[in-house]
KOLKE-147753 format. One record per residue (C-alpha): x, y, z; residue number from 1; residue in one letter. Coordinates in Angstrom, 2 decimals. Example, Ala and Ser with C-alpha at 12.3 -4.5 7.8 and 13.67 -1.06 7.14 Angstrom:
! residues 2
<r <12.30, -4.50, 7.80>, 1, 'A'>;
<r <13.67, -1.06, 7.14>, 2, 'S'>;
This chain:
! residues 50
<r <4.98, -2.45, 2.71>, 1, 'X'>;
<r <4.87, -1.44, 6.28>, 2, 'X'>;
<r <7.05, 0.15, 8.69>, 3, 'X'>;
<r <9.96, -0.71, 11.10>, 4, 'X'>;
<r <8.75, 0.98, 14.14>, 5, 'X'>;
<r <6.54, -0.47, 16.45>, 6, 'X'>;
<r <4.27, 2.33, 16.96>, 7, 'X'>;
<r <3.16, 2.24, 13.22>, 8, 'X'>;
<r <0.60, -0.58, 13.91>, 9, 'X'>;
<r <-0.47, 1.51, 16.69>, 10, 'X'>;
<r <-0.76, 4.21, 14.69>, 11, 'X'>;
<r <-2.42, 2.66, 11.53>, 12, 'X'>;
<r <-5.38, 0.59, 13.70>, 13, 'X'>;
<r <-5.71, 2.32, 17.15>, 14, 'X'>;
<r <-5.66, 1.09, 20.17>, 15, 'X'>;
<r <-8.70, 1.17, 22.95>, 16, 'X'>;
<r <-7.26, 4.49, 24.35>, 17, 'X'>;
<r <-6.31, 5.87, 20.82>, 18, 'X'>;
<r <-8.56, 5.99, 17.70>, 19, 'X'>;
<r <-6.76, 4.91, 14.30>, 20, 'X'>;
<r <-4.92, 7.59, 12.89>, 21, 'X'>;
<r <-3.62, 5.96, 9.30>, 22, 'X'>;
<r <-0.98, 6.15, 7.15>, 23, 'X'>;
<r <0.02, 3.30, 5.18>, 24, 'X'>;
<r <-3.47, 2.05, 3.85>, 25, 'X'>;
<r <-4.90, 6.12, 2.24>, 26, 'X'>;
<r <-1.54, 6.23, 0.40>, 27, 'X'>;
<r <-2.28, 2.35, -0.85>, 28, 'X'>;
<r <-4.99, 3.19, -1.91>, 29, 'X'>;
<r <-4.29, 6.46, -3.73>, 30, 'X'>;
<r <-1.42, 4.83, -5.64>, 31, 'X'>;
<r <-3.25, 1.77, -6.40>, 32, 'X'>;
<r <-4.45, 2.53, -10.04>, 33, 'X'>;
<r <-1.04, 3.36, -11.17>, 34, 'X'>;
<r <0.14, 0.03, -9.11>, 35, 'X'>;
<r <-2.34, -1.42, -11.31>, 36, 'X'>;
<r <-1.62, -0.09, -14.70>, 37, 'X'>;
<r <2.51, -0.66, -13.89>, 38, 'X'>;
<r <1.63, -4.59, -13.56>, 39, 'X'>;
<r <-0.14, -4.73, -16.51>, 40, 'X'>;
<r <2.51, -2.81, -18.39>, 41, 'X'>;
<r <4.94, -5.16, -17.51>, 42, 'X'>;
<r <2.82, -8.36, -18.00>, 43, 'X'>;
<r <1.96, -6.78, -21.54>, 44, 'X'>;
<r <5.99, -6.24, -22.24>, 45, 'X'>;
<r <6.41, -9.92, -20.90>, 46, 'X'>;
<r <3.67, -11.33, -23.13>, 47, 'X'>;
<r <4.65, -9.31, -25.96>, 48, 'X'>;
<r <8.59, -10.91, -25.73>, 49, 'X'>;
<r <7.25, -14.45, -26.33>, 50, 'X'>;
């Protein structure tokens, strides 16, 4: 997860000049129950195979 431009660290922490203006970590975040409940599915389906 991340980005290929340079600036996007700049963007996501700040700099001394620039406060933090982030991206990548409040969409994380948002998306991180379903991240959760997707691994579990597929751990369950794993399991469940055996």
């Amino acid at each position: 997860m991340g980005t290929p431009h340079r600036a996007g660290r700049f963007l996501e922490f700040g700099t001394r000049h620039m406060r933090a203006r982030p991206f990548l970590w409040p969409v994380f975040r948002a998306r991180l129950p379903r991240i959760k409940q997707e691994i579990t599915n597929s751990l369950r389906a794993r399991l469940a195979k055996q």
